[in-house]
Backbone as a ProteinNet text record, in pm:
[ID]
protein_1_A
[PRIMARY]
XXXXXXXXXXXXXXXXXXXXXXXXXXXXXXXXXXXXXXXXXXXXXXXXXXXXXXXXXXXXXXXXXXXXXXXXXXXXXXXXXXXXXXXXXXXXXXXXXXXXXXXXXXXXXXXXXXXXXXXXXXXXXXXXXXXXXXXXXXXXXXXXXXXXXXXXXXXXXXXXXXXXXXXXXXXXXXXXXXXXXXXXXXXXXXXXXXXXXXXXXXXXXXXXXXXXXXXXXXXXXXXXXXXXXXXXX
[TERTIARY]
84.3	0	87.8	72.4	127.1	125.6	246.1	245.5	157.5	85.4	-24.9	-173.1	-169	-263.8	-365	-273.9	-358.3	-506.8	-543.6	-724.8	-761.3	-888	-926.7	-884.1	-1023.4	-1018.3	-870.6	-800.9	-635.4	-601.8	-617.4	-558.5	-658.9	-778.9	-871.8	-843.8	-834	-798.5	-681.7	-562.5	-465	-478.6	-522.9	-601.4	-665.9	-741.6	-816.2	-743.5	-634.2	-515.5	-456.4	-422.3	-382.2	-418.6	-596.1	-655.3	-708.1	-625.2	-673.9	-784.7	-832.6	-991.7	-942.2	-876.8	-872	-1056.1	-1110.3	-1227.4	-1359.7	-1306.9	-1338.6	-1496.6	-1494.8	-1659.9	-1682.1	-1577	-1649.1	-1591.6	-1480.2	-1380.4	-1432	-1555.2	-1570.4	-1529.2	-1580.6	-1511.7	-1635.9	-1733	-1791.8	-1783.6	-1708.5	-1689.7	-1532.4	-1506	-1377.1	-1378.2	-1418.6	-1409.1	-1390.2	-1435.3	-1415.2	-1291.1	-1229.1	-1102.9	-998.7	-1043.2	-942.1	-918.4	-1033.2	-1032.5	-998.8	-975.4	-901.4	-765	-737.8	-529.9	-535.2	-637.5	-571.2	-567.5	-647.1	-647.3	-499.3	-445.1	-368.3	-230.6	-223.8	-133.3	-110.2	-245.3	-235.6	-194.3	-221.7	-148.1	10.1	40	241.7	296.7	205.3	268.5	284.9	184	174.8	280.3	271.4	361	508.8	557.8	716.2	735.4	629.2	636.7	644.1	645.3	686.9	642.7	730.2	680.2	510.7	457.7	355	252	256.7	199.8	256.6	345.7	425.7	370.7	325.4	245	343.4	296.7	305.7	213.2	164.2	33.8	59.2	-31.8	-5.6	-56.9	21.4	-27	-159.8	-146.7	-267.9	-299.5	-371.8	-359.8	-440.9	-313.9	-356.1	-385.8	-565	-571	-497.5	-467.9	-463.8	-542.4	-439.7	-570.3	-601.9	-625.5	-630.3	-598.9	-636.1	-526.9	-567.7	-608.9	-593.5	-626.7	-577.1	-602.1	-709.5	-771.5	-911.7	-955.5	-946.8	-1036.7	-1166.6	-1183.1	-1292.1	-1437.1	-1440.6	-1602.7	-1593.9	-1508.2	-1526.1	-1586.2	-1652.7	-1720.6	-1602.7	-1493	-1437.8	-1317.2	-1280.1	-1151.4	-1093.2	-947.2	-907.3	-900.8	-881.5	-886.8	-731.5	-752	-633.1	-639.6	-569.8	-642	-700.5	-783	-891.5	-829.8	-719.3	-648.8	-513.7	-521.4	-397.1	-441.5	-327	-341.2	-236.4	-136.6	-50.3	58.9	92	168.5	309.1	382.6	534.8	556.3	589.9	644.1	551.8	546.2	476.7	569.2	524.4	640.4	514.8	567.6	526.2	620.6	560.8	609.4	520	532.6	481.1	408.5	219.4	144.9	179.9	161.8	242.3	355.4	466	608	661	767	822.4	958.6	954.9	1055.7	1041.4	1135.2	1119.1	1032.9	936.3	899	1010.7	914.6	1028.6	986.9	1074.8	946.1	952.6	820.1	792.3	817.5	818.5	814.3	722.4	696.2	613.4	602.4	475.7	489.4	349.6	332.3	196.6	129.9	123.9	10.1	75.2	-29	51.1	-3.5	66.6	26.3	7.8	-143.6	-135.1	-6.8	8.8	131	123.4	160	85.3	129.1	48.6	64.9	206.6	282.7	404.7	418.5	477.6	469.9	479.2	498.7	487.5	420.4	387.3	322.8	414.9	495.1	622.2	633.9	527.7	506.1	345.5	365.4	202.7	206.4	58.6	44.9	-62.1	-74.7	-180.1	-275.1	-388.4	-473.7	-629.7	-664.8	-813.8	-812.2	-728.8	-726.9	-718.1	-668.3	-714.7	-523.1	-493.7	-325	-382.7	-293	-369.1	-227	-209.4	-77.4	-143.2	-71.5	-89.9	-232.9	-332.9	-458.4	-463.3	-363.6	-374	-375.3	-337.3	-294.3	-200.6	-145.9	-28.4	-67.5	43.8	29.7	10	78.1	60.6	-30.7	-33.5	-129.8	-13.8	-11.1	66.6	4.3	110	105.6	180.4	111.6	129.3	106.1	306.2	284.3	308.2	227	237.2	301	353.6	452.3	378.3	335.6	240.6	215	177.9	170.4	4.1	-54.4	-176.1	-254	-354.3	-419	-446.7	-395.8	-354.6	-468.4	-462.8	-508.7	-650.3	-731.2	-888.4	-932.8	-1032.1	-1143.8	-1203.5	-1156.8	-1248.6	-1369.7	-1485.5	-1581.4	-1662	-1586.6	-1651.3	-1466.5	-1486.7	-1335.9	-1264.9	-1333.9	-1277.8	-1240.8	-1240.5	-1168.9	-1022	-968.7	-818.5	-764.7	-654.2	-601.6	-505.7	-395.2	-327.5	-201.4	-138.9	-19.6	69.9	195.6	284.1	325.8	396.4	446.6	365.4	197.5	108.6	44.7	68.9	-20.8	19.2	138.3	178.9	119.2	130	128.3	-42.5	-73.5	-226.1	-307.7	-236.9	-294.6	-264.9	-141.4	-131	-220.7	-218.9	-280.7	-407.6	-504.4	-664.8	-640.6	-555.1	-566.7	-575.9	-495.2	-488.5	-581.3	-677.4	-809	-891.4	-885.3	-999.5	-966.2	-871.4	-860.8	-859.2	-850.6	-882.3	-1018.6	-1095.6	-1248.5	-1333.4	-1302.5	-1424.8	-1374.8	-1240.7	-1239.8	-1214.7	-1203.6	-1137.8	-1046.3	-921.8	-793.3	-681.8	-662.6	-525.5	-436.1	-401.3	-274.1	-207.2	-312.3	-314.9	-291.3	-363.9	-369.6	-253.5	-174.2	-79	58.1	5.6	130	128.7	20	-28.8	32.9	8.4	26.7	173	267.5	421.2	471.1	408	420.4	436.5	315.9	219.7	325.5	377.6	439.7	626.5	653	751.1	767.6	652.6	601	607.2	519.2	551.3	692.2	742.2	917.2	998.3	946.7	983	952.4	794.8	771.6	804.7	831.5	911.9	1033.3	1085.3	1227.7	1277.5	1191.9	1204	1178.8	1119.4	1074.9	1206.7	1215.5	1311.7	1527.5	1532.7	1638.5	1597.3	1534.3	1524.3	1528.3	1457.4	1510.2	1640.4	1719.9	1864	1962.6	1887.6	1939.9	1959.8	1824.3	1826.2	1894.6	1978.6	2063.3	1932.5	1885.3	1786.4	1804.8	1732.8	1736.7	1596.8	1610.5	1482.5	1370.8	1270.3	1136.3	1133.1	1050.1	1027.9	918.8	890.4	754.9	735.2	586.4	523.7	373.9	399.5	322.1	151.2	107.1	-10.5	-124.5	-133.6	-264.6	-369.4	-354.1	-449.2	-539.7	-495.1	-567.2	-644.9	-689.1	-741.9	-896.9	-998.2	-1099.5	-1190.6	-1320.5	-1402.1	-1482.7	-1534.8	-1621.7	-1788.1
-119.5	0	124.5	199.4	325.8	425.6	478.7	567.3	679.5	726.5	820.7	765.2	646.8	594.5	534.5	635.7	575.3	587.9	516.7	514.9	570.7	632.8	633.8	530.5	426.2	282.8	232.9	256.7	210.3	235	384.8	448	422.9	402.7	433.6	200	135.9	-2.2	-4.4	60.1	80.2	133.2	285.4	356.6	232.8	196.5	43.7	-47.5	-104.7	-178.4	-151.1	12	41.1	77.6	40.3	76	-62.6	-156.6	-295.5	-375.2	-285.4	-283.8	-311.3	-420.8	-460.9	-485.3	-528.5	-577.9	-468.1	-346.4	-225.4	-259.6	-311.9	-314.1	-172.5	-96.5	56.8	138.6	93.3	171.9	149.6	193.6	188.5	296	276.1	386	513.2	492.1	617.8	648.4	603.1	618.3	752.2	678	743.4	832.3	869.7	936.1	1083.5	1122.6	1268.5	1313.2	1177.6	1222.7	1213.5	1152.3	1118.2	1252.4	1335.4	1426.6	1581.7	1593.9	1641	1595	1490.9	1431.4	1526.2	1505.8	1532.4	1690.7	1788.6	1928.1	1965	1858.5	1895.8	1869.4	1780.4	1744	1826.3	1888	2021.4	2128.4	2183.2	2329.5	2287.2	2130.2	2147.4	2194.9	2110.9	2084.4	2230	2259.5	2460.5	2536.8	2539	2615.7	2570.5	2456.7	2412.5	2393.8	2473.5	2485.5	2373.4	2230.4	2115.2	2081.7	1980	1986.1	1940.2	1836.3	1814.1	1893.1	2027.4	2212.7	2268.4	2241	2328.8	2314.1	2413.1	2372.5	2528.9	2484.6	2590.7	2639.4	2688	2716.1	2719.3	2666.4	2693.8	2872.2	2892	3058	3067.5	3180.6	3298.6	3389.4	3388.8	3539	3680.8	3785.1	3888.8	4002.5	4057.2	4117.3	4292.8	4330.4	4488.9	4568.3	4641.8	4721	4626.9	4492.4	4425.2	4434.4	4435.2	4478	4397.6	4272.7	4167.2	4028.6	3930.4	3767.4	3781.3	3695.8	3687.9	3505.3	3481.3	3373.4	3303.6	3199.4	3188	3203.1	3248.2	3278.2	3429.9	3470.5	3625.8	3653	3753.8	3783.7	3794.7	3868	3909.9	3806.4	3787.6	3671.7	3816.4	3705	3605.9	3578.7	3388.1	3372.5	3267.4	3302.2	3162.2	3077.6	2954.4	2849.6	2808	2712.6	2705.5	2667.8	2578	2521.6	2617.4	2717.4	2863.3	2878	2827.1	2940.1	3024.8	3052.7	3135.9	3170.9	3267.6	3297.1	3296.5	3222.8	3217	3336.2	3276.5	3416.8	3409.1	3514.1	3563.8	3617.3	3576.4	3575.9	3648.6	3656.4	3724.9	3726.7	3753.5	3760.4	3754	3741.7	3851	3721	3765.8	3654.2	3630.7	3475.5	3434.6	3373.2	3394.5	3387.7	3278.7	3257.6	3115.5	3155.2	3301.4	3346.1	3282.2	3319.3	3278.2	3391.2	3318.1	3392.5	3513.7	3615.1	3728.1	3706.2	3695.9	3753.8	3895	3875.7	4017	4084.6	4186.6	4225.3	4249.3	4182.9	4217.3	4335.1	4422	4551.2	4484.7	4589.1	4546.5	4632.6	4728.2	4838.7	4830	4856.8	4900	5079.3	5156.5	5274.5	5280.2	5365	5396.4	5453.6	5396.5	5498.2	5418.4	5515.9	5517.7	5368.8	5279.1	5137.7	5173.3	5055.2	5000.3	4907.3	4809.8	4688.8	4591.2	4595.4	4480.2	4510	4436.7	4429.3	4459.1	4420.5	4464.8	4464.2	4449.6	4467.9	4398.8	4376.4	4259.8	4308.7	4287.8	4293.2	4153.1	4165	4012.5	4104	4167.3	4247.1	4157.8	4136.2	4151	3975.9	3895.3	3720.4	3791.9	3843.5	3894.2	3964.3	3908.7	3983.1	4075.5	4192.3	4303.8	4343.8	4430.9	4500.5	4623.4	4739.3	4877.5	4869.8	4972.4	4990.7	5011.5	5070.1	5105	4929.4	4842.9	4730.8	4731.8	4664.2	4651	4680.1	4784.4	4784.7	4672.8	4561.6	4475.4	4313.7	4196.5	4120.2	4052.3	3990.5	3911.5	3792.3	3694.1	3537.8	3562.9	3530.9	3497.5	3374.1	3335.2	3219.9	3218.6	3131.1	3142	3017.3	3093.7	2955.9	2954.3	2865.5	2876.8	2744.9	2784.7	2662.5	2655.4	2516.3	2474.6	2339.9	2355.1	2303.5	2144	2049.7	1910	1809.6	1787.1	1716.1	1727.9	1600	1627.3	1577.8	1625.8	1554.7	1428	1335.9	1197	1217.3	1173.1	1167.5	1018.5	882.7	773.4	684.9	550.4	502.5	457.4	477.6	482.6	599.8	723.7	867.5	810.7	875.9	847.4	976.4	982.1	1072.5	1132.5	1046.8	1072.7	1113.3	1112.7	1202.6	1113.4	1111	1026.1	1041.5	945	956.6	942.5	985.9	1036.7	917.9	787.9	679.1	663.1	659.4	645.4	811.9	858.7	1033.9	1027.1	965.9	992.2	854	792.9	633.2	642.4	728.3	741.1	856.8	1002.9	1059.7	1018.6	961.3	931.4	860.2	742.4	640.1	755.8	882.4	937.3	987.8	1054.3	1151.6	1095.6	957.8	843.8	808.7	758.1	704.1	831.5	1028.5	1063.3	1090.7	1077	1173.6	1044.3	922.6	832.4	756.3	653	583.9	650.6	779.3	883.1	793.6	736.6	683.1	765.4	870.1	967.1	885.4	791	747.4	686.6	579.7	516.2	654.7	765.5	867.4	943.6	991.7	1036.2	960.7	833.4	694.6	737	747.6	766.8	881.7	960.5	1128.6	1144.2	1090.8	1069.1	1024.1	905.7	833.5	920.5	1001.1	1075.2	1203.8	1252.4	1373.5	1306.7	1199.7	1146.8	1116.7	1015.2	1026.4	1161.7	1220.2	1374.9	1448.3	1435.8	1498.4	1413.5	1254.5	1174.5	1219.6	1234.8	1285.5	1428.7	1510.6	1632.7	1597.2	1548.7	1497.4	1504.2	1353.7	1319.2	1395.9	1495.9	1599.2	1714.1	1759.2	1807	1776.2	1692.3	1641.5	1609.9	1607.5	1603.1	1704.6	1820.9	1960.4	2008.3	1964.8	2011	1961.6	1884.4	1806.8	1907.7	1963.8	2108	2220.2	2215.1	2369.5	2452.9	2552.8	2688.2	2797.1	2826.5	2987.3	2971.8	2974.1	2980.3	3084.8	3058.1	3175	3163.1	3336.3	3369.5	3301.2	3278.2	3225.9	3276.3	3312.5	3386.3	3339	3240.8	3167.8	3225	3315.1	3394.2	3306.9	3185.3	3082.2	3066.5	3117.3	3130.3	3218.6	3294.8	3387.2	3406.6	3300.6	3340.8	3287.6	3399.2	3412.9	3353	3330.3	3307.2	3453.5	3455.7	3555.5	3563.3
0	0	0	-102.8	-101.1	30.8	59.3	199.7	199.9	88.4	78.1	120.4	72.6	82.2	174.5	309.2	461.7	482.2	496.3	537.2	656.6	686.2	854.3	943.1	886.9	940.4	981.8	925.2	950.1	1050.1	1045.3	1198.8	1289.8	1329.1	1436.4	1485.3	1369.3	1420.7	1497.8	1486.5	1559	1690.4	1640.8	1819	1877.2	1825	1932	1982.9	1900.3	1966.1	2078	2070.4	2151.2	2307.2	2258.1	2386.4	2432.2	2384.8	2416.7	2429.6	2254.9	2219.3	2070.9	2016	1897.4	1826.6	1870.6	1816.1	1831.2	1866.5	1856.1	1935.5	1992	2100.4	2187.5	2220.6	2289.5	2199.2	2133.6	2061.7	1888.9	1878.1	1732.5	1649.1	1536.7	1430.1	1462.5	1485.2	1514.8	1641.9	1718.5	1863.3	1860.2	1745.4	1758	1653.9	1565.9	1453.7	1515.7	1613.5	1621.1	1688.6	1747.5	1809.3	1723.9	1617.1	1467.1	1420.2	1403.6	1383.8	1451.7	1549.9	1662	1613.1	1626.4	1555.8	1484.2	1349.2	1166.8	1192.8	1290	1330.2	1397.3	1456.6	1548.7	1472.6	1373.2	1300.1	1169.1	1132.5	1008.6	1048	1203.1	1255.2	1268.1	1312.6	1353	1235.2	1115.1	975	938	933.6	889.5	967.1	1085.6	1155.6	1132	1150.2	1109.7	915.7	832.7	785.5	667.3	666.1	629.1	520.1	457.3	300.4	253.6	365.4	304.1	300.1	360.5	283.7	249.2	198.7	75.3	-45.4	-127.8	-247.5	-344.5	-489.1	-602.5	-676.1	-676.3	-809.7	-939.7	-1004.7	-1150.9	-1207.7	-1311.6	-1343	-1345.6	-1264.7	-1250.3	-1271.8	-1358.7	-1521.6	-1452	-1456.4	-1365.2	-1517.9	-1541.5	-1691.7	-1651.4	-1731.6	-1713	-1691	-1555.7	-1501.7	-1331.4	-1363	-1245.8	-1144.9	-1030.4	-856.1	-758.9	-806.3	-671.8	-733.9	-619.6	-654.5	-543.4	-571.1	-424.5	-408.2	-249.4	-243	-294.7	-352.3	-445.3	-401	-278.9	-240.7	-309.1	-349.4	-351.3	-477.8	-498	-660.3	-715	-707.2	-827.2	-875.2	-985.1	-998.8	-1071.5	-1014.3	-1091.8	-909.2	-841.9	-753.6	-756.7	-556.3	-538.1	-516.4	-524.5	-477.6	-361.3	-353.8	-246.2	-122.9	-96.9	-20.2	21	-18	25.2	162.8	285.9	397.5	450.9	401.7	434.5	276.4	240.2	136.9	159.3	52.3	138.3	42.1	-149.3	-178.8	-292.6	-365.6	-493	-638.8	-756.8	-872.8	-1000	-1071.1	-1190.2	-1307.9	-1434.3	-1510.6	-1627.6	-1764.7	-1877.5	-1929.9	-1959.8	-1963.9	-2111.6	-2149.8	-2281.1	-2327.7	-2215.3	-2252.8	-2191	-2187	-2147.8	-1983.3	-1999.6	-1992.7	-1785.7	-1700.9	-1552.6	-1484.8	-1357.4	-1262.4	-1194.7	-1197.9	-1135.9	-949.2	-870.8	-734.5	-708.7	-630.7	-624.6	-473.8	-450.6	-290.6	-262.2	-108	-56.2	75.6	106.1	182.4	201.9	347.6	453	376.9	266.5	242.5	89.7	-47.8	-125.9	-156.9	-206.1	-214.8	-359.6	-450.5	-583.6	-636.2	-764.3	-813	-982.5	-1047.9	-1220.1	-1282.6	-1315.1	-1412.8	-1463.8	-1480.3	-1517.9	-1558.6	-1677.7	-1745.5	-1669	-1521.4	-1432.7	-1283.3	-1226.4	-1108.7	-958.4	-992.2	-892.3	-750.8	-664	-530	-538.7	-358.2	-341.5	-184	-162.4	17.8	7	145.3	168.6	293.4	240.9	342.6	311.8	422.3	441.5	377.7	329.4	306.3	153.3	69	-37.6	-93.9	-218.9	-264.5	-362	-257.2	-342.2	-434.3	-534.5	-588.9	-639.9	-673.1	-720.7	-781.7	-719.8	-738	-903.8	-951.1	-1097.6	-1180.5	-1103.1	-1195.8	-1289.7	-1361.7	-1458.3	-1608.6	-1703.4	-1868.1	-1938.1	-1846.1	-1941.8	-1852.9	-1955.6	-1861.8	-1795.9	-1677.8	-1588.7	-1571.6	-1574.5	-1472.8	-1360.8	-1268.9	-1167	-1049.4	-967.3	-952.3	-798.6	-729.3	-551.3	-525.1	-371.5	-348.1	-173.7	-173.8	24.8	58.4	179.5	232.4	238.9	194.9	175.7	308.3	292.4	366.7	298.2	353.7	249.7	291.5	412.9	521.8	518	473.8	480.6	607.4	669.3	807.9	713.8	814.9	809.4	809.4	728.1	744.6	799.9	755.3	821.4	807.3	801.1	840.3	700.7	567.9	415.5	402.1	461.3	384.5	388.5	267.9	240.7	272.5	440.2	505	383.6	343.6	262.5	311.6	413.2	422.8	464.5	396.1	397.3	612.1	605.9	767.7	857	856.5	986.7	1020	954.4	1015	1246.2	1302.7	1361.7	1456	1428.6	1488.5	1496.8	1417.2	1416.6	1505.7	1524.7	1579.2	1754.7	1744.5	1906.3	1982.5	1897.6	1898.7	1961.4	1809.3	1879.3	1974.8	2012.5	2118.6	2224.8	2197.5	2376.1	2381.7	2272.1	2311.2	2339.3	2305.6	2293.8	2511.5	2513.5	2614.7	2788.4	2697.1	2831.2	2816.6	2733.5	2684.5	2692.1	2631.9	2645.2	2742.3	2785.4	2879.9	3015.3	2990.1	3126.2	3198.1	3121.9	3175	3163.3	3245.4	3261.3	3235.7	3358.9	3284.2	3155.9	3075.7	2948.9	2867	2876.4	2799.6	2786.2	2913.6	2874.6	2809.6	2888.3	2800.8	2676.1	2595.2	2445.6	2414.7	2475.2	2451	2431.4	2488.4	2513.8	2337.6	2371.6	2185.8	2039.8	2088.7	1986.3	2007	2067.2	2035.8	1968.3	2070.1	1981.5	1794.8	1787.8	1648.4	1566	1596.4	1520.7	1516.9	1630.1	1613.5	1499.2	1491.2	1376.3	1212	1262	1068.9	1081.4	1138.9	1055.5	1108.2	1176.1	1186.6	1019	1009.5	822.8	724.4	750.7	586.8	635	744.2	790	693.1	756.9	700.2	563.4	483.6	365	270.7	343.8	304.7	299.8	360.7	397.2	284	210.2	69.2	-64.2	-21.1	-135.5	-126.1	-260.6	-256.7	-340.2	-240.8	-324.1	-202	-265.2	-186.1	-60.8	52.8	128.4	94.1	109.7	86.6	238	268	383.2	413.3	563.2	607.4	701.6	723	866.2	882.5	990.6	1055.2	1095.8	973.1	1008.3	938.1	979	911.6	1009.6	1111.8	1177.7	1165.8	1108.8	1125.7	976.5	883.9	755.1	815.1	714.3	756.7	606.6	608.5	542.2	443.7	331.2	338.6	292.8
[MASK]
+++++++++++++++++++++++++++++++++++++++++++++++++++++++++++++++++++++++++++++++++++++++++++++++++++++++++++++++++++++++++++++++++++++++++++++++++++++++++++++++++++++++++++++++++++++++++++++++++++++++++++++++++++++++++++++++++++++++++

């Protein structure tokens, strides 16, 4: 079985093992499903915050027309939009729609101020969940390409959702065992046994994406841990 390819059911049979409920009689899958889900929450904020590859994403170009002055989340009326799974922006690139030629990046500033169209876009802010650049928009049309960290990790809905994330079978199995074992069996001690596991495990899978990064000669993009704070509209 492919390492992407982890199931609910996988992990929540394990959590049961571990609660010495293999045959899942208190420890069923709907018994447990919500503490599964509590893990996959708790395991999408480490990932986001230490930044780790499995939310590291790229976008494909995003055609900015002339005149244009923002990318917007797709609830928003106006496009051109970003992708749906964007929660924090590492860096932003541009370059001339049509051409083959490389992404330029762009700088980013907390405010942008009007100032008269220019053949490129040149500067970006991230206000209000929304990348705004010079109110005038650009002379000419732009692609534009994002580099952020994305939201990967789906909520289980019954014990066939496919989690998907390489490494988390282990992080996620000790995990529910401990939420399971202080919330439904109210066993402190079993729970924090679990809890011990479960934070070890996780120092393991970014341990591993960790040292794997260190392989790559590039240039780092900045990151700032502001995913908490993206809003709906």
């Amino acid at each position: 079985m492919s390492t992407t390819s982890l199931i609910a059911g996988d992990v929540m049979d394990r959590a049961a093992a571990l609660m010495n409920d293999a045959a899942k009689t208190d420890y069923t899958y709907v018994a447990q499903l919500p503490y599964l889900n509590m893990a996959i929450d708790e395991l999408v904020e480490s990932l986001e915050e230490s930044n780790n590859s499995p939310t590291n994403k790229t976008s494909s170009a995003i055609t900015v027309a002339v005149g244009e002055n923002m990318i917007t989340p797709a609830e928003h009326a106006t496009a051109p939009h970003y992708p749906e799974d964007l929660v924090e922006i590492q860096e932003v690139r541009e370059r001339l729609a049509g051409t083959s030629e490389g992404f330029i990046p762009m700088v980013r500033r907390e405010s942008i101020s009007e100032s008269p169209a220019v053949d490129s876009l040149l500067q970006w802010s991230w206000e209000d969940q929304i990348i705004k650049f010079n109110p005038n928009g650009a002379l000419t049309i732009r692609e534009i390409q994002l580099f952020y960290t994305a939201l990967t990790i789906v909520q289980a809905t019954d014990e066939n959702t496919v989690i998907g994330t390489i490494n988390a079978r282990s992080f996620l199995s000790y995990k529910t065992a401990a939420l399971c074992s202080m919330f439904i069996g109210e066993n402190e001690m079993r729970a924090g046994i679990l809890e011990k596991e479960a934070e070890k495990a996780l120092e393991r899978l970014t341990g591993i994406s960790n040292k794997g990064r260190q392989q790559i000669v590039t240039r780092h993009r900045p990151f700032r841990a502001g995913y908490k704070s993206r809003g709906r509209f």
